[in-house]
C-alpha positions as semicolon CSV with decimal commas, in nm:
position;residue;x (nm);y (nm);z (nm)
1;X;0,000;0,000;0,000
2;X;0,081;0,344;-0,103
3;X;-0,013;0,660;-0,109
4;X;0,083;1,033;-0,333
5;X;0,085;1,269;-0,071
6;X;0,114;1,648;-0,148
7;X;0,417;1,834;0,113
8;X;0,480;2,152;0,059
9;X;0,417;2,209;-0,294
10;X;0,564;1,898;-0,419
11;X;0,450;1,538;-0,441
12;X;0,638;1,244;-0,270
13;X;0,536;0,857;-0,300
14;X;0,464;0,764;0,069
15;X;0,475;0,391;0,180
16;X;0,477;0,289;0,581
17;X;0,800;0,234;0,750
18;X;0,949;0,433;0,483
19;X;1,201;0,739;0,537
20;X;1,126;1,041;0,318
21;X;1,338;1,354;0,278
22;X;1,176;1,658;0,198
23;X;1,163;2,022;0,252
24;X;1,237;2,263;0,562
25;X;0,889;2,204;0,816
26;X;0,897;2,488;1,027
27;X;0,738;2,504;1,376
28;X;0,736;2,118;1,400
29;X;0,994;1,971;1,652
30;X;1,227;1,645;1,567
31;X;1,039;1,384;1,719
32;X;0,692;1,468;1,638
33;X;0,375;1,398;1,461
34;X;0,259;1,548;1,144
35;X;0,010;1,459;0,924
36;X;-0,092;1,555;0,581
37;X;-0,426;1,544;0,465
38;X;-0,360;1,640;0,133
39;X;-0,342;1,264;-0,055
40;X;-0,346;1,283;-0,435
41;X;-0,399;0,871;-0,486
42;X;-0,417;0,560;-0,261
43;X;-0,290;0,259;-0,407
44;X;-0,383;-0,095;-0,238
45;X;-0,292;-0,377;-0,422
46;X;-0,508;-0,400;-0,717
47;X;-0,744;-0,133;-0,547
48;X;-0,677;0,202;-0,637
49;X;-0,872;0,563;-0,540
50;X;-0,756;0,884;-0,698
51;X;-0,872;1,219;-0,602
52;X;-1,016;1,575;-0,779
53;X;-0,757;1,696;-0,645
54;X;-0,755;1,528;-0,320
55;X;-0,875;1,174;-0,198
56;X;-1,133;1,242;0,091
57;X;-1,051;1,137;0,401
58;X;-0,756;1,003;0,366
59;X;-0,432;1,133;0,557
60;X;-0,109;1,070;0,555
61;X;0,075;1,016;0,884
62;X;0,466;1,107;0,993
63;X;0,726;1,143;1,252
64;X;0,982;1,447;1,207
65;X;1,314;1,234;1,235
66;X;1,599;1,449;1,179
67;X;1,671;1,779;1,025
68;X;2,005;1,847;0,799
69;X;2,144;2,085;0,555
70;X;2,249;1,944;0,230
71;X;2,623;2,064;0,109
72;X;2,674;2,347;-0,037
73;X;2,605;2,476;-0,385
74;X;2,819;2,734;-0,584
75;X;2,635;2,978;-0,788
76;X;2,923;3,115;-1,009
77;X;2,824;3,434;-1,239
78;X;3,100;3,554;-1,546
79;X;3,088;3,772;-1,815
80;X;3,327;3,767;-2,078
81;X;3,583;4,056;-2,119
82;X;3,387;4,293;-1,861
83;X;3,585;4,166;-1,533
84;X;3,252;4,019;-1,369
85;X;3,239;3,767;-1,186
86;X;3,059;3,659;-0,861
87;X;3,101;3,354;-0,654
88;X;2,794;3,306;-0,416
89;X;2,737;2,993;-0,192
90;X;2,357;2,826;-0,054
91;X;2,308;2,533;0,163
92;X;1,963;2,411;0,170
93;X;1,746;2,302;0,487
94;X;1,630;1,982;0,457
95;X;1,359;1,777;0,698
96;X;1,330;1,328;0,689
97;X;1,035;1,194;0,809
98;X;0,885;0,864;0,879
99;X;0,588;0,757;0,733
100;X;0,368;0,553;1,027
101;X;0,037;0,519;0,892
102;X;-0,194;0,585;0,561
103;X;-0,542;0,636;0,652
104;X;-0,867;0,625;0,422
């Protein structure tokens, strides 16, 4: 059983027991419960329900494991012949969670 679960603008393939990382949850300490009640599809087996856009009542529900930032990206600007260039640097925040149950 799985289900499409809508998280903060972007869709992630939830399954129980599984670990997903996705982006920066604010307000929500490590250790946690959140749940998401935006579900796109719920697949079981050969049963499947889809929602317009969401599935009602179904939720999605997590644990807040961990919290990391991902290593660093360098954003490098140049233009030929004019002496420009810029060197800028951006870490990302990044939140795993725990799938523990899909419901509905």
């Amino acid at each position: 059983m799985y289900a499409l679960v809508e998280i903060l603008g972007k869709q992630y393939k939830a399954e129980v027991g599984a670990d997903l990382t996705v982006d920066h949850i604010n307000d929500v300490e490590v250790g946690s419960d959140v749940s998401y009640e935006s579900v796109l599809a719920v697949v079981d087996g050969e049963n499947a329900r889809f929602g317009t856009p969401y599935v009602a009542g179904a939720k999605v529900v997590a644990t807040l494991k961990d919290e990391f930032r991902d290593s660093k990206v360098r954003v490098y600007k140049f233009h030929k012949r004019k002496g420009y260039r810029r060197t800028q640097g951006h870490r990302e925040t990044y939140s795993v969670i725990s799938v523990k149950a899909i419901e509905g």
